[in-house]
Backbone of each chain as ProteinMPNN parsed JSONL, in Angstrom:
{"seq_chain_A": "XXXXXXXXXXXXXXXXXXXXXXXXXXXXXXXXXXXXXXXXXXXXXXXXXXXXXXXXXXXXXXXXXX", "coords_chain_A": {"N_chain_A": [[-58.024, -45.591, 8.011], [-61.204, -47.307, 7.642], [-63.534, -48.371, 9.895], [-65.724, -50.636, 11.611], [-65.923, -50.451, 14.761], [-66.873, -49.322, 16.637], [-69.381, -49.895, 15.845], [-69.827, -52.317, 16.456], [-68.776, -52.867, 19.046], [-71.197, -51.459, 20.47], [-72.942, -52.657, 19.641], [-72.51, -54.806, 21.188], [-73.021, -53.504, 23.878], [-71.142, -52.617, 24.917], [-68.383, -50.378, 26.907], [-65.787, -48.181, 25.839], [-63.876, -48.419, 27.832], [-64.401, -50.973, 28.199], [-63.522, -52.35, 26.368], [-60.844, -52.006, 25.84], [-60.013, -52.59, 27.76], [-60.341, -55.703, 27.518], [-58.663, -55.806, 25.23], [-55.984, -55.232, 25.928], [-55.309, -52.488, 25.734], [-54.907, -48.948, 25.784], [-57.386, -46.931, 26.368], [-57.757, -44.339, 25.635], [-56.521, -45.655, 22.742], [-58.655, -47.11, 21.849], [-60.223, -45.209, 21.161], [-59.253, -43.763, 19.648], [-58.752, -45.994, 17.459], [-61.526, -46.167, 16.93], [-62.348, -43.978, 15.766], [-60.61, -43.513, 13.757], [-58.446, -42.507, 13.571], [-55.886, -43.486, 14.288], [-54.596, -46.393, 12.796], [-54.402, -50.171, 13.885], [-52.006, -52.438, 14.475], [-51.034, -55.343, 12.423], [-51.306, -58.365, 14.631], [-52.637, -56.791, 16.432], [-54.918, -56.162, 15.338], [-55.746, -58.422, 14.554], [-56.416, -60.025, 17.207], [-58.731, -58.01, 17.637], [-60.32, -59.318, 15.843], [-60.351, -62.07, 16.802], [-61.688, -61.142, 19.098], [-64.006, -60.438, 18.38], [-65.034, -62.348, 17.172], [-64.975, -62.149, 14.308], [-64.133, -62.278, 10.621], [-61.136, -60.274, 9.718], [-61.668, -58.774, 7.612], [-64.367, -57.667, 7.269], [-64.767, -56.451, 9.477], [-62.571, -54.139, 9.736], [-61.922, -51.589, 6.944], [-60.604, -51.272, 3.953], [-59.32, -48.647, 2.774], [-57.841, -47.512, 0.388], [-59.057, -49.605, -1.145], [-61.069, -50.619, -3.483]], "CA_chain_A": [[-58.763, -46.81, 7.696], [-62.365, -46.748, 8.308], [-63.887, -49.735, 10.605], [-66.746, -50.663, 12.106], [-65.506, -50.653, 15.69], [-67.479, -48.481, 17.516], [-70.813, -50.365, 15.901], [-69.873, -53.757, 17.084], [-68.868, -52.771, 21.009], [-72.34, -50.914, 20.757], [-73.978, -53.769, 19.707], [-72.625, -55.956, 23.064], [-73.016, -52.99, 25.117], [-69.576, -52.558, 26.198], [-68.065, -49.047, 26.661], [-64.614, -48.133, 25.513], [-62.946, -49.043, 28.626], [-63.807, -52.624, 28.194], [-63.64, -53.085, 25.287], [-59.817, -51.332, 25.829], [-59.162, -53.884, 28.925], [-60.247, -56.821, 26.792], [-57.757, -55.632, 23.965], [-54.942, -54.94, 26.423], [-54.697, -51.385, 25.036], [-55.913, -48.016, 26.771], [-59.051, -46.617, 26.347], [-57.034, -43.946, 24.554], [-56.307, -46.13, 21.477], [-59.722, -47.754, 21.383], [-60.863, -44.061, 20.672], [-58.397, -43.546, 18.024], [-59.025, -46.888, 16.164], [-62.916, -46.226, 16.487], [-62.2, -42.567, 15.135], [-59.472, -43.811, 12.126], [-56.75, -41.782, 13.878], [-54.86, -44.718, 14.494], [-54.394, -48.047, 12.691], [-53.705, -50.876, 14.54], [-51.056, -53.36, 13.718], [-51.939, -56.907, 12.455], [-51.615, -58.717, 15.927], [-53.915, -56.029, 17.02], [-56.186, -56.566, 14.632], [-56.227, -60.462, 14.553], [-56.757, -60.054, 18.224], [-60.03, -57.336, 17.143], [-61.17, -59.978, 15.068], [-60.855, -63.219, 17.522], [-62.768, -60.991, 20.57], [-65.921, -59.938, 17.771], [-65.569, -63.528, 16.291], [-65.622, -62.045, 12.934], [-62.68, -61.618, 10.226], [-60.628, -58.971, 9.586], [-62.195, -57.948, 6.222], [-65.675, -57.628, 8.383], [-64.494, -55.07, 10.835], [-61.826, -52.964, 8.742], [-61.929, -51.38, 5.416], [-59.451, -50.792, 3.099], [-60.103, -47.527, 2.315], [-57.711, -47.685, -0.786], [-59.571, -50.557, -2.014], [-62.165, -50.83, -4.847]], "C_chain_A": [[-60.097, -46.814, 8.458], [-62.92, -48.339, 9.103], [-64.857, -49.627, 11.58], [-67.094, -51.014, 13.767], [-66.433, -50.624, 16.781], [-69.245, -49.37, 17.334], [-71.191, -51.773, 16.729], [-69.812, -53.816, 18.08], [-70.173, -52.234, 20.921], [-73.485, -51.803, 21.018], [-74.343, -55.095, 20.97], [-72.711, -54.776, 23.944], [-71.8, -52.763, 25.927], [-69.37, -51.361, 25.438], [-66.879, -49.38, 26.416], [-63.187, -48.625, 26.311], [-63.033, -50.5, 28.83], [-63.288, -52.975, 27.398], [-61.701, -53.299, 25.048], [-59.192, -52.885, 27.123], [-59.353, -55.34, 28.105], [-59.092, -56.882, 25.438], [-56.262, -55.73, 24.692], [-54.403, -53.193, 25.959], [-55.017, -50.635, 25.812], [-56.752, -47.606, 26.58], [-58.586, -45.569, 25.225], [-57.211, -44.018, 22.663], [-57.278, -46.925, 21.15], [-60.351, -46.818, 20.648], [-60.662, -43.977, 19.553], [-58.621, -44.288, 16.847], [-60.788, -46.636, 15.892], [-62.642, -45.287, 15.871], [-61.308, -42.731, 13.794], [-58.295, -42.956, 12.029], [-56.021, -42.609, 13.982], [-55.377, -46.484, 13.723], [-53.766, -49.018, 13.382], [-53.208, -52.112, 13.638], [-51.743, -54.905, 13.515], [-52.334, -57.644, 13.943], [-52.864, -58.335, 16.544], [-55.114, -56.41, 16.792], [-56.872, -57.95, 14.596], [-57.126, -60.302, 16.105], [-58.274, -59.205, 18.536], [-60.844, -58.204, 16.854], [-61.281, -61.133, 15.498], [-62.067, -62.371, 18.615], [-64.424, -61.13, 19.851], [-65.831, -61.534, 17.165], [-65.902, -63.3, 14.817], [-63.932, -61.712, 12.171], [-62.456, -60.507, 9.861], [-61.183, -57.549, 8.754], [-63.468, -57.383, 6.847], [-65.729, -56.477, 9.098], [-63.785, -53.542, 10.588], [-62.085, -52.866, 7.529], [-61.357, -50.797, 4.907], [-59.616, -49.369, 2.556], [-59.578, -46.985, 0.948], [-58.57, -48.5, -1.853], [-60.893, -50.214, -2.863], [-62.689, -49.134, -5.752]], "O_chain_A": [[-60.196, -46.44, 9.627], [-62.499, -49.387, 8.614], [-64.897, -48.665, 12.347], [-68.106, -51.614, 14.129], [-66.731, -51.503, 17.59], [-70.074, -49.483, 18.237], [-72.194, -52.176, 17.318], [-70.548, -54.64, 18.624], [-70.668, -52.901, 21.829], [-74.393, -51.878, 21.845], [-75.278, -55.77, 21.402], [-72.386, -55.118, 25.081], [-71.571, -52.737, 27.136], [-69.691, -51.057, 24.29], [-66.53, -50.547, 26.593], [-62.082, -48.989, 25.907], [-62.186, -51.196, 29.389], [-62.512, -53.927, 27.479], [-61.187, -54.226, 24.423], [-58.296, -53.73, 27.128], [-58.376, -56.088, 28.122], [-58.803, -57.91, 24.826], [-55.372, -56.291, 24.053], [-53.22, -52.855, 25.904], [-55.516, -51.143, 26.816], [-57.426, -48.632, 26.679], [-58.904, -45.769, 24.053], [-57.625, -43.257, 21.789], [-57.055, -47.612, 20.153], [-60.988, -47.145, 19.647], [-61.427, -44.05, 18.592], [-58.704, -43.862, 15.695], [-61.283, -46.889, 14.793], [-62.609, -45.753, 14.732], [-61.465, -41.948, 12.857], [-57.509, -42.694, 11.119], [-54.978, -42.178, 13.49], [-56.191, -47.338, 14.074], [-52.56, -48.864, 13.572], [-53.672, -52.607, 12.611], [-52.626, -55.454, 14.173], [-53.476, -57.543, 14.39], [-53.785, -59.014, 16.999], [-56.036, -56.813, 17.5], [-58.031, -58.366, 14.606], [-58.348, -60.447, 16.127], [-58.965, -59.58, 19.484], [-61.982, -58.194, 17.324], [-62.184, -61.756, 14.938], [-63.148, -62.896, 18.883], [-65.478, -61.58, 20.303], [-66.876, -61.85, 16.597], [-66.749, -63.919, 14.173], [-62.946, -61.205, 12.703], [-63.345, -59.683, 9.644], [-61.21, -56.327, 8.907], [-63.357, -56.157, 6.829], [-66.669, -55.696, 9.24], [-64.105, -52.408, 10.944], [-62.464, -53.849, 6.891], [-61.355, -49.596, 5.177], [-60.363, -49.346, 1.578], [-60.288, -46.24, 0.273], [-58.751, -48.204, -3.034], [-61.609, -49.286, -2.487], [-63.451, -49.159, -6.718]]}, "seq_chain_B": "XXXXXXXXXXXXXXXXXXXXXXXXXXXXXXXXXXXXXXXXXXXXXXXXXXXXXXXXXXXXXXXXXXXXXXXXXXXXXXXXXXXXXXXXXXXXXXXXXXXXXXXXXXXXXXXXXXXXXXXXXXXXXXXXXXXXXXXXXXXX", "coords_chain_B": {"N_chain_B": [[-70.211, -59.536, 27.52], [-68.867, -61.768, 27.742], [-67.024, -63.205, 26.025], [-64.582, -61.847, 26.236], [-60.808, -61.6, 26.832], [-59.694, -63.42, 28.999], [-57.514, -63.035, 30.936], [-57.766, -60.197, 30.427], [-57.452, -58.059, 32.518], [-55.495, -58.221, 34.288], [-53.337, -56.84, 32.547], [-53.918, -53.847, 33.116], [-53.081, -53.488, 35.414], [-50.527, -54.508, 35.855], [-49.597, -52.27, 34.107], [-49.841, -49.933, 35.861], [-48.554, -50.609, 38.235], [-46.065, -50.784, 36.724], [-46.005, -47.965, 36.272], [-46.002, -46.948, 38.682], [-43.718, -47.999, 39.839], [-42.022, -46.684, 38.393], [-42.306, -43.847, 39.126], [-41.554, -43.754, 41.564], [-38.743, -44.713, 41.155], [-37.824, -42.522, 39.954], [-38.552, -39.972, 41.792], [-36.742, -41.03, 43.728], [-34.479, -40.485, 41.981], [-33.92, -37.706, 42.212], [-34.563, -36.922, 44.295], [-32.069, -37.966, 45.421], [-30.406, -36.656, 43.53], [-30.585, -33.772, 44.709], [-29.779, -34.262, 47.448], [-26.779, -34.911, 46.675], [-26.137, -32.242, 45.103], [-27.057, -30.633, 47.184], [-25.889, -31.409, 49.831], [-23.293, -31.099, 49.832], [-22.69, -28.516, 50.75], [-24.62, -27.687, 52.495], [-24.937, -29.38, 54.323], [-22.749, -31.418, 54.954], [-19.384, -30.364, 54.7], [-16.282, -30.471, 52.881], [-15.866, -33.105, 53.145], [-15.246, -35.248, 51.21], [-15.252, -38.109, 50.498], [-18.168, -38.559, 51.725], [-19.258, -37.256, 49.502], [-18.516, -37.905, 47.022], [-19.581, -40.384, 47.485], [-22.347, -39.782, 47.823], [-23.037, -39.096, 44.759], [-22.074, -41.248, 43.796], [-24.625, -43.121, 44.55], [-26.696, -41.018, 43.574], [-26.341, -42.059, 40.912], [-26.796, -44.362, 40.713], [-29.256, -45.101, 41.299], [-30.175, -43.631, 39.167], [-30.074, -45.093, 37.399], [-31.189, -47.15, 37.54], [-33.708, -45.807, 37.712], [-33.62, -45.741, 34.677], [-33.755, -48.3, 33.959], [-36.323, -48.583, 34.928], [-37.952, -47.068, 33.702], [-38.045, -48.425, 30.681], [-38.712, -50.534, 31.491], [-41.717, -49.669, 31.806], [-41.872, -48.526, 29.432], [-42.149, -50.911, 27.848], [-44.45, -52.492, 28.571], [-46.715, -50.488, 27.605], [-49.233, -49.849, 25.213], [-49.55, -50.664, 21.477], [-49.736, -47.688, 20.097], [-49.632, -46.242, 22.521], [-46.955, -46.183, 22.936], [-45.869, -45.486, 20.184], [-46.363, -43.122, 20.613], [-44.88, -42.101, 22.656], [-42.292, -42.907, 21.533], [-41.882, -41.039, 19.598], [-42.065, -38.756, 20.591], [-39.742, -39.012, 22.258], [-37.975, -39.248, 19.932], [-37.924, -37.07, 19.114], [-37.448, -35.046, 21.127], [-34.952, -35.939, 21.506], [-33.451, -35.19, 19.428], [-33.959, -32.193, 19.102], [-32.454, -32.113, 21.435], [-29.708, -32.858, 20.478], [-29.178, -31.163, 18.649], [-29.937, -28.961, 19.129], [-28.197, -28.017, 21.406], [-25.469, -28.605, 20.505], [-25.51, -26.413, 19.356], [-25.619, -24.684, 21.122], [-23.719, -24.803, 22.265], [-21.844, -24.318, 20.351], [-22.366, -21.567, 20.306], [-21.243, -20.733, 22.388], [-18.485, -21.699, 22.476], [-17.305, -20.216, 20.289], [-17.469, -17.563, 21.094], [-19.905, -16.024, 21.049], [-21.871, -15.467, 22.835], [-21.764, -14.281, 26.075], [-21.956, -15.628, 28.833], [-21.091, -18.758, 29.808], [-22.105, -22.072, 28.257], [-24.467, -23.635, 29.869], [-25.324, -27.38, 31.238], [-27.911, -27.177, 32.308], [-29.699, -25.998, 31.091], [-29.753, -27.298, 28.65], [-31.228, -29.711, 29.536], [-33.288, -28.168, 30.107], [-34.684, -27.965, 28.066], [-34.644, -30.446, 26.819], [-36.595, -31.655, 27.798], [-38.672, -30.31, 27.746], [-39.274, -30.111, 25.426], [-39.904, -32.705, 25.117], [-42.012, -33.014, 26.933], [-44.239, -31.523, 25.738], [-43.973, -32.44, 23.513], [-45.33, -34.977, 23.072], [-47.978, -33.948, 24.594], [-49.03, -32.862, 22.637], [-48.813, -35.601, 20.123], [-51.028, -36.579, 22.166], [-53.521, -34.671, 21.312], [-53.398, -35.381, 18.963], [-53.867, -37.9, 18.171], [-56.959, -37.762, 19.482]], "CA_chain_B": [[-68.698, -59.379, 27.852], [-68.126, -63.563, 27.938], [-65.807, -63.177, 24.756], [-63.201, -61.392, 26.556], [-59.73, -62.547, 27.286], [-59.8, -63.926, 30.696], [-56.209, -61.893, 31.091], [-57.739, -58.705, 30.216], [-57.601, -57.795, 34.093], [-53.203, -57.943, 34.211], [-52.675, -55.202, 31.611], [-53.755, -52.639, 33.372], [-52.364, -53.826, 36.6], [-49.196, -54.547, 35.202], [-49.384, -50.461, 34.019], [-50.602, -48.947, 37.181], [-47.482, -51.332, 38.496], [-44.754, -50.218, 36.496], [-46.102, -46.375, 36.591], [-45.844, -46.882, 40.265], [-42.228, -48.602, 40.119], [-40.86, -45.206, 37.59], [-42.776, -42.862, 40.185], [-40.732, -44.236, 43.0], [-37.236, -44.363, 40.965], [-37.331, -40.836, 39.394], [-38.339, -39.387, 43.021], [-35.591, -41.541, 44.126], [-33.193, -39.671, 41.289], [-34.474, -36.232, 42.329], [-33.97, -36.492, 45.895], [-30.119, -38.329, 45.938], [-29.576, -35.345, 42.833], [-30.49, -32.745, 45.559], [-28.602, -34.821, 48.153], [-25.575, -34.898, 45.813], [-25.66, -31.153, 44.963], [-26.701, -28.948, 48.675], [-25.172, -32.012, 50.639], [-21.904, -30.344, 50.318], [-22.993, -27.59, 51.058], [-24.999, -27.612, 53.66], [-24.785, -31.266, 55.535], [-21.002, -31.632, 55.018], [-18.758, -29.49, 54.307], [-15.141, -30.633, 52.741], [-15.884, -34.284, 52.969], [-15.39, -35.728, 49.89], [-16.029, -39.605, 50.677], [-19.35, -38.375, 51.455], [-20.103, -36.692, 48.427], [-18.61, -39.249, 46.106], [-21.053, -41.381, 47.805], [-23.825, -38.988, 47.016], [-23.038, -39.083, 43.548], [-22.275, -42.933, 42.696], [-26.089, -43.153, 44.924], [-27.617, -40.613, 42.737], [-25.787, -42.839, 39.537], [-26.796, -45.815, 40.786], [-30.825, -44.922, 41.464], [-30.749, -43.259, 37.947], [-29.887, -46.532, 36.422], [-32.887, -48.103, 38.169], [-34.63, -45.326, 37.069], [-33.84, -45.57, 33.004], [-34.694, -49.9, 33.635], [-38.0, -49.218, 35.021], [-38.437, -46.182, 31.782], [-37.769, -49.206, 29.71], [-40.274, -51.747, 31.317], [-42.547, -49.203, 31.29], [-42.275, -48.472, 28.036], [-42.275, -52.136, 27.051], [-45.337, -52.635, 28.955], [-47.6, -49.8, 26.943], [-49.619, -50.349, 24.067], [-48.745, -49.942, 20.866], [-50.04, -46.377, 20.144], [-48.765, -45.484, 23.251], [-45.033, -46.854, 22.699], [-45.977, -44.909, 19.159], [-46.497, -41.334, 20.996], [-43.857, -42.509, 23.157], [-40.794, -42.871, 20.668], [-41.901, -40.114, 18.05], [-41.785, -37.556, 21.37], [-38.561, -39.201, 22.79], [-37.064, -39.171, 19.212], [-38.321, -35.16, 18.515], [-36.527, -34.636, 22.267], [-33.58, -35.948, 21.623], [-32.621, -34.626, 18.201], [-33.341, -31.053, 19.359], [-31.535, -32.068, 22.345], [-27.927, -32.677, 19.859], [-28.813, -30.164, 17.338], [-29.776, -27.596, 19.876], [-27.184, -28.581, 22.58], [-24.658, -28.562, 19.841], [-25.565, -24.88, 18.582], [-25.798, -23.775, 22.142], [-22.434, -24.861, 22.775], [-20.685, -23.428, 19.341], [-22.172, -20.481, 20.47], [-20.587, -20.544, 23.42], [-17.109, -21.712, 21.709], [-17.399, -19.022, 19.628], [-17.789, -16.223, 22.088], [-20.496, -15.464, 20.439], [-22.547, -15.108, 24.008], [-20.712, -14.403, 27.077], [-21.987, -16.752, 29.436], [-20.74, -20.36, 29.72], [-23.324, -23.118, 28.531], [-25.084, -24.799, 31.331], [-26.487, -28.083, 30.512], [-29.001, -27.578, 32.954], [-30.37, -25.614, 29.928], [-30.226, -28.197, 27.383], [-31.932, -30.605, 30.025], [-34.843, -28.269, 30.227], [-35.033, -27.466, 26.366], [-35.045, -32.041, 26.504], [-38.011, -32.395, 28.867], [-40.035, -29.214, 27.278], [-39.55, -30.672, 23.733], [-40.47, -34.374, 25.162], [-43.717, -33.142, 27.333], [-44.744, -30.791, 24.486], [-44.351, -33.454, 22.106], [-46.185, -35.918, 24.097], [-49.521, -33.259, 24.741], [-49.491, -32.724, 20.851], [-49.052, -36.515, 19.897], [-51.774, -37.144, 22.52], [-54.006, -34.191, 20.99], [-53.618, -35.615, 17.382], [-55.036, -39.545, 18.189], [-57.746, -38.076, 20.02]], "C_chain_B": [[-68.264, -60.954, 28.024], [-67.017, -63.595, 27.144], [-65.076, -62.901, 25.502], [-62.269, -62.075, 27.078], [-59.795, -62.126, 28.59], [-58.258, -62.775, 31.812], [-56.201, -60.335, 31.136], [-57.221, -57.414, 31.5], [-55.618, -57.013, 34.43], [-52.918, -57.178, 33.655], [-52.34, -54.041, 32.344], [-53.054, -52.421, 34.907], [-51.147, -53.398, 36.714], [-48.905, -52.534, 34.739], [-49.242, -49.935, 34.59], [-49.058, -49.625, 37.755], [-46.153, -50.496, 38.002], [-44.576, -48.514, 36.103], [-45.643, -46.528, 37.812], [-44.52, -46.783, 40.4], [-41.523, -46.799, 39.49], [-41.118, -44.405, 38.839], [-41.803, -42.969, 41.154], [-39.248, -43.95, 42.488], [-36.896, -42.703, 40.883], [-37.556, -40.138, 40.986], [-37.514, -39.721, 43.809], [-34.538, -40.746, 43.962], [-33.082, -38.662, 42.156], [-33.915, -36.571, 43.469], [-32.361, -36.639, 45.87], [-29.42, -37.107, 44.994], [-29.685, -33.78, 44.131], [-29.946, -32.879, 46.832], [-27.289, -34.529, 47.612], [-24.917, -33.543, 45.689], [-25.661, -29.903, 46.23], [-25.994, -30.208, 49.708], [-23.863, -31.55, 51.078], [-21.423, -29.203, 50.711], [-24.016, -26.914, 52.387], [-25.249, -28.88, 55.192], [-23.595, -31.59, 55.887], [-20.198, -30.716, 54.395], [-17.194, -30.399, 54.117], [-14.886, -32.019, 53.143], [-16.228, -35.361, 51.996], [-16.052, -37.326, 49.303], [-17.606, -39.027, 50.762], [-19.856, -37.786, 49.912], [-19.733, -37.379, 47.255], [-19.833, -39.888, 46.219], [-22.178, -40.544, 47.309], [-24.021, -39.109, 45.5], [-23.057, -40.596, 43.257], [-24.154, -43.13, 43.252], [-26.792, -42.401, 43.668], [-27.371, -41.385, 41.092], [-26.887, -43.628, 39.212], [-28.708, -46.219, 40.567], [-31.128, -44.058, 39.975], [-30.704, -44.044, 37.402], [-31.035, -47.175, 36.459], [-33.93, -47.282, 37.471], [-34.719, -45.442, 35.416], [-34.37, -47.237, 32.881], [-36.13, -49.726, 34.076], [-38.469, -48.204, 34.162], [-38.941, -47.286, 31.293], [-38.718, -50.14, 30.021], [-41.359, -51.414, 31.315], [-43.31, -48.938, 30.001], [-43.028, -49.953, 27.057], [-43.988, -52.711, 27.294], [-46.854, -51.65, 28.057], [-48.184, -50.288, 25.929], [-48.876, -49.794, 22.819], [-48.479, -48.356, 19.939], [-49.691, -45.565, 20.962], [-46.917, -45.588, 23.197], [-45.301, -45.85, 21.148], [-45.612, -43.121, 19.594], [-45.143, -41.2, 21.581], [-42.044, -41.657, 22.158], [-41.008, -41.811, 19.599], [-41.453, -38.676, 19.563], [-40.378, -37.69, 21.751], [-37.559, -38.727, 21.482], [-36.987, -37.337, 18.878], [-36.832, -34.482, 19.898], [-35.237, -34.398, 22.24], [-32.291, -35.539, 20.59], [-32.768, -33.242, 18.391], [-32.457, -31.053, 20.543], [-30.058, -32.122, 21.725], [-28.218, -31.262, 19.235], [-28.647, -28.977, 18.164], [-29.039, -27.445, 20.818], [-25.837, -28.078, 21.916], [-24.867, -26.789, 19.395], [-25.118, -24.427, 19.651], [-24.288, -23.674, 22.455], [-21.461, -24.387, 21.547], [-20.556, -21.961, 19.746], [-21.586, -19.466, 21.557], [-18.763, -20.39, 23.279], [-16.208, -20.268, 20.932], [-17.183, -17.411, 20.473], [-18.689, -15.541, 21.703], [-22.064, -15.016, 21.896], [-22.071, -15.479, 25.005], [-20.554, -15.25, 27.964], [-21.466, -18.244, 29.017], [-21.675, -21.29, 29.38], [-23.101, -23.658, 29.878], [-25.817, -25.889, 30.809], [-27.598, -27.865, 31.429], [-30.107, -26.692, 32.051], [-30.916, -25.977, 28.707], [-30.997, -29.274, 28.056], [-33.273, -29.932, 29.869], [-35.086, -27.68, 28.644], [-35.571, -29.577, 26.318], [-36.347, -32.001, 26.749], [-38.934, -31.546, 28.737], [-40.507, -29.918, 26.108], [-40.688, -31.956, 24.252], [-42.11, -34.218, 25.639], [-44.78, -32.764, 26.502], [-45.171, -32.101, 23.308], [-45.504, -34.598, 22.172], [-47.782, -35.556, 24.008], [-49.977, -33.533, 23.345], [-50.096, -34.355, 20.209], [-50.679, -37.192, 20.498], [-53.76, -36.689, 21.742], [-54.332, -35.142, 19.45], [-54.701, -37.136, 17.807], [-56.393, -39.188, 18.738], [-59.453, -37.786, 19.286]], "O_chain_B": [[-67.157, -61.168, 28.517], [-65.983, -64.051, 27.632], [-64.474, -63.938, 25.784], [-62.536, -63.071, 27.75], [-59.9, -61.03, 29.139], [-58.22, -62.152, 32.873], [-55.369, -59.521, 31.537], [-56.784, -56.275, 31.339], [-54.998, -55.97, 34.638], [-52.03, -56.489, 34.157], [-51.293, -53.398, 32.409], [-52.618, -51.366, 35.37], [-50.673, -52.431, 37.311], [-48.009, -51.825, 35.196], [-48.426, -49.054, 34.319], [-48.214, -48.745, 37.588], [-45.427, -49.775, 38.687], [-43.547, -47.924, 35.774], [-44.515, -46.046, 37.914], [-43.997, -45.801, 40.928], [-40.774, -46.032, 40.094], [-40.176, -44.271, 39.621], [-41.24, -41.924, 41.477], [-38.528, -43.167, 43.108], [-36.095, -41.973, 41.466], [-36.487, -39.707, 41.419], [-37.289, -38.943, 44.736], [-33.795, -40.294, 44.833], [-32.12, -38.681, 42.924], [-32.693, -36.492, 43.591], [-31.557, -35.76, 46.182], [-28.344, -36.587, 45.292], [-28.79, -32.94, 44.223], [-29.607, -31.864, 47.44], [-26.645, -33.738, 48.301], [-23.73, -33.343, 45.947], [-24.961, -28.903, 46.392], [-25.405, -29.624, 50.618], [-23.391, -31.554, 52.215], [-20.27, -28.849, 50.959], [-23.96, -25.827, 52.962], [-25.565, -28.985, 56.377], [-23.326, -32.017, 57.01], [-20.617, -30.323, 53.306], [-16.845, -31.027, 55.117], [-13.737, -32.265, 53.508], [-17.193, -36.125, 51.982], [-16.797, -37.658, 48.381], [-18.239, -39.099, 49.709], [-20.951, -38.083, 49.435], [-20.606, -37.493, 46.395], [-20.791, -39.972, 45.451], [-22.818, -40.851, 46.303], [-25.162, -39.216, 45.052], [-23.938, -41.116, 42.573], [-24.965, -43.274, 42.337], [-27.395, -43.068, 42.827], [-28.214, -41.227, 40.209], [-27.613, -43.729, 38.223], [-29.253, -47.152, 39.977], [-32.306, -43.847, 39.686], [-31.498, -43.947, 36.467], [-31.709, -47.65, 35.545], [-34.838, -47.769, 36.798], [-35.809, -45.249, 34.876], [-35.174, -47.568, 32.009], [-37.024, -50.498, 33.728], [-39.609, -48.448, 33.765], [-40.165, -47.414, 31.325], [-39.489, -50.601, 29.18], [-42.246, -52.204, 30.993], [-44.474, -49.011, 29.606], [-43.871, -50.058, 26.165], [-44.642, -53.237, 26.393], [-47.937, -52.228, 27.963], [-47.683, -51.349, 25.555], [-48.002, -48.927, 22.81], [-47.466, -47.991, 19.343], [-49.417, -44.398, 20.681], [-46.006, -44.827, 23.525], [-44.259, -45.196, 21.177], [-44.896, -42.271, 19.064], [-44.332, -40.376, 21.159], [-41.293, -40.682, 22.162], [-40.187, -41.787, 18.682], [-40.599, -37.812, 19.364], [-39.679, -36.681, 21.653], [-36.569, -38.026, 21.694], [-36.038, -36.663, 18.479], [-35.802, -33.834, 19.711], [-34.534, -33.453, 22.597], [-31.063, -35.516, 20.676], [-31.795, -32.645, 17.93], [-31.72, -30.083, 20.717], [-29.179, -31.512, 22.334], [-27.427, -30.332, 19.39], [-27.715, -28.175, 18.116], [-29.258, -26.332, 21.296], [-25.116, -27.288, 22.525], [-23.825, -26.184, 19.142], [-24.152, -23.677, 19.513], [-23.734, -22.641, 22.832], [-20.302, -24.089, 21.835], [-19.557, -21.241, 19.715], [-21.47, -18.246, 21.666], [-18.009, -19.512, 23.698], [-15.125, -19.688, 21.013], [-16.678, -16.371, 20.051], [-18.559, -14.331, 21.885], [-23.044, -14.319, 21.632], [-21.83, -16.669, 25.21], [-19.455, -15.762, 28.179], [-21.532, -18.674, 27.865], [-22.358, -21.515, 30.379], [-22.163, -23.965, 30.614], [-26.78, -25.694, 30.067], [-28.471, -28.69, 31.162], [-31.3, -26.742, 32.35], [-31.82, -25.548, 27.99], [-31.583, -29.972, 27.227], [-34.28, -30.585, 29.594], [-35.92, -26.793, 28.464], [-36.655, -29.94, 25.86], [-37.185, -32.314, 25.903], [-39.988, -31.683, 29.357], [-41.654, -30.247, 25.808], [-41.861, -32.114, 23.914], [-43.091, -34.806, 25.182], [-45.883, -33.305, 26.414], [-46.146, -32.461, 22.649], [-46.349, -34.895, 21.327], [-48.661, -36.311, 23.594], [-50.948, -34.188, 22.965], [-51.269, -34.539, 19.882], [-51.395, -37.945, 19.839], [-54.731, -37.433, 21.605], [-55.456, -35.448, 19.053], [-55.922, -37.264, 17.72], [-57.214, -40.098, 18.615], [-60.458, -38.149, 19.898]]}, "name": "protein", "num_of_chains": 2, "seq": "XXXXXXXXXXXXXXXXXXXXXXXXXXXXXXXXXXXXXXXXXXXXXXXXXXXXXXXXXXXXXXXXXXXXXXXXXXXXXXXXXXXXXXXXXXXXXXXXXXXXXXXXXXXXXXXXXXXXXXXXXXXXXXXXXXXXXXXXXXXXXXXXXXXXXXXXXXXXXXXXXXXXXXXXXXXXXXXXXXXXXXXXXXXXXXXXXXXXXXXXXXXXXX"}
C-alpha cells in the first residue's frame, strides 16, 4: 500500500525516530510503512491520521483501487 | 513536533524496561541451568536435596523467564509482535517435525547414537534467530 508518509514527517521536519516515538512503534516499522513493506493495522492508522490531522484516505492509497 | 502524543516518551521506556527485566531472567535461567547441571558435580557430590533444589530454582526462574517473554512480547509493536510470532511459529514447527524425525530415527536404529534434546534445542533457537534476521531483512 503506497502512502504518503515519508512526505508529511518531511514536511514537519521530524526524522523517523520521532515520528516512531510519537506512534509508539520502532523506528523499524516507521521505515517499513514509509517503504510499503508493511501495512499498518487500522488503530495504527487512525492513530497516523489523528497525529497528521488528516484522514485516512489522505495519507494511504489503496493501491487496488480505481 | 506539538501534535505528538504527550505519552510518546513511555513506549520506549516501557521497552528498554521489559528488555532489561528478560535480560536479567534468561541470565538468571542460564546460570541456576549451569548450577543445576556441574553443581553435582563439582560443588556437591551425592547430595540430592541440594540438587533437587537446583533444579525446582532453575524451574522456578524459567517461569519468570517465559512471563517476562510474554510482557515483552505484549509490549512490542505490531510489526514487531508480527516478526515475532511468524519466527516463533517457523521455530517451533521445525522444532516437532524435526524433533519428531530425529527421534524415529533414533527408534528406528536407524543412527546409533541416542537423541539428545540438547540438539533439538539448538536446531529451536537457530531456526528462531535465523528467522528473526530474515523477517527483519524483508521489512527493511
Amino acid at each position: 500500500m503506497k502512502n504518503r508518509l515519508k512526505v508529511l514527517r518531511a514536511e514537519r521536519d521530524w526524522t523517523q525516530a520521532d515520528l516512531a516515538q510519537a506512534l509508539e512503534v520502532s523506528r523499524q516499522t516507521v521505515n517499513a510503512i514509509e517503504n510499503g513493506k508493511y501495512d499498518p493495522s487500522l488503530p495504527l492508522a487512525f492513530k497516523i491520521s489523528r497525529l497528521f490531522g488528516m484522514p485516512i484516505e489522505e495519507i494511504f492509497e489503496d493501491g487496488e483501487g480505481s | 513536533m506539538e501534535n505528538k502524543n504527550i505519552n510518546a516518551g513511555n513506549w520506549t521506556s516501557r521497552t528498554n524496561k521489559t528488555v532489561h527485566h528478560l535480560a536479567i531472567w534468561t541470565g538468571g535461567w542460564v546460570l541456576t541451568m549451569a548450577l543445576a547441571t556441574f553443581g553435582p558435580q563439582f560443588l556437591w557430590v551425592d547430595n540430592q536435596f541440594l540438587t533437587i533444589t537446583a533444579i525446582v530454582l532453575n524451574l522456578a526462574i524459567g517461569l519468570g523467564m517465559i512471563l517476562a517473554n510474554i510482557r515483552h512480547l505484549k509490549v512490542l509493536d505490531e510489526m514487531m509482535q508480527k516478526i515475532q510470532l511468524e519466527a516463533m511459529g517457523l521455530a517451533l514447527g521445525l522444532g516437532v517435525v524435526g524433533g519428531l524425525s530425529y527421534s524415529l530415527l533414533d527408534v528406528t536404529n536407524i543412527i546409533s547414537s541416542d537423541a539428545e534434546i540438547s540438539y533439538l534445542v539448538i536446531l529451536i533457537a537457530l531456526t528462531y534467530i535465523t528467522a528473526v534476521f530474515i523477517n527483519h531483512k524483508r521489512y527493511q
